[in-house]
N, C-alpha and C positions, 0 to 999 in steps of 0.2 A: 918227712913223715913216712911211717913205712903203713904199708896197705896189704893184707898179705887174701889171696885167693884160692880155692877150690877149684878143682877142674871134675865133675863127677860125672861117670858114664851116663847114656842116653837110656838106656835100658834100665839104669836100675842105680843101685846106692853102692855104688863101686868106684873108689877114688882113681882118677888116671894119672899114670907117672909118665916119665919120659915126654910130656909134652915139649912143643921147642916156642917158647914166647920170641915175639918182635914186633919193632913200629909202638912198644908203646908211648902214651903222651896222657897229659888230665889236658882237662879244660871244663869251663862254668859252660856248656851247653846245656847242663840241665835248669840252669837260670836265665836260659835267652841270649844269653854273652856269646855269638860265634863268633869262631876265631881266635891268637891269641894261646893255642894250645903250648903247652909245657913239659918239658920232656920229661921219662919215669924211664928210673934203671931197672933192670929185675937184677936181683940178689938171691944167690943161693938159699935152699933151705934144707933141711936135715927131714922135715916130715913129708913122706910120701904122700902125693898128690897136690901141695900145698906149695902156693908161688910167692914170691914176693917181690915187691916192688918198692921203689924207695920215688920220692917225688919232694920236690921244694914246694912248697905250697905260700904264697905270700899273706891271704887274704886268709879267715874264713868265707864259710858259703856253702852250698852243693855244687859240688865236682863230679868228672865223670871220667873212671881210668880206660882207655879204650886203648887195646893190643890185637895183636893177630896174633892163631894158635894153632900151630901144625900139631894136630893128636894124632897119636899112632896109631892105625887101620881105617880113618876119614881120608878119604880120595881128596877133598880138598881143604884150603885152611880156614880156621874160622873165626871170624870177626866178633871179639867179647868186647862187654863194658858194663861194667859196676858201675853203681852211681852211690854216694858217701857224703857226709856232711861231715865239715870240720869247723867245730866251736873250742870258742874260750883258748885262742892261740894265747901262748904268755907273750906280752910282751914288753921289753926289757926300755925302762927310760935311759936317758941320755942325762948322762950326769951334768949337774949347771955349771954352763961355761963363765968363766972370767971377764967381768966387764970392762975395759981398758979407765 
């Protein structure tokens, strides 16, 4: 599933580039479930200020994508997390097996 985020300055409505993502993972802490976290890739993207991540997601639910974010001119890094819901996953049956 891909997820894709914003990074917008503190001061104002100014998209930030060049951030450097890491450490990210989802996980259902936003539903009580610790633990258990799932790793998320980030994936290039072509629109300035815009991140994206890719994640397997098994279940629907509320998820929480949690990374760390070196922005260019913050002294130190900063610990993000989106929280998301993912409904009506397709899912695919298993054609009927052969009965001996």
């Amino acid at each position: 599933m891909p997820i894709k985020i914003q990074v917008w300055s503190r001061a104002g409505a100014v998209l930030v580039g060049g951030v450097e993502m890491g450490e990210a993972r989802v996980d259902r802490s936003p539903e009580g479930q610790l633990g258990g976290a799932l790793p998320a890739f980030f994936t290039p993207s072509l629109d300035y200020g815009t991140y994206n991540f890719r994640a397997d997601l098994p279940t629907d639910g509320t998820w929480a994508l949690k990374f760390l974010a070196r922005i260019p001119g913050e002294a130190q890094p900063i610990v993000g997390s989106v929280t998301f819901k993912v409904v009506g996953r397709i899912v695919t049956d298993k054609p009927p097996g052969r009965r001996p």
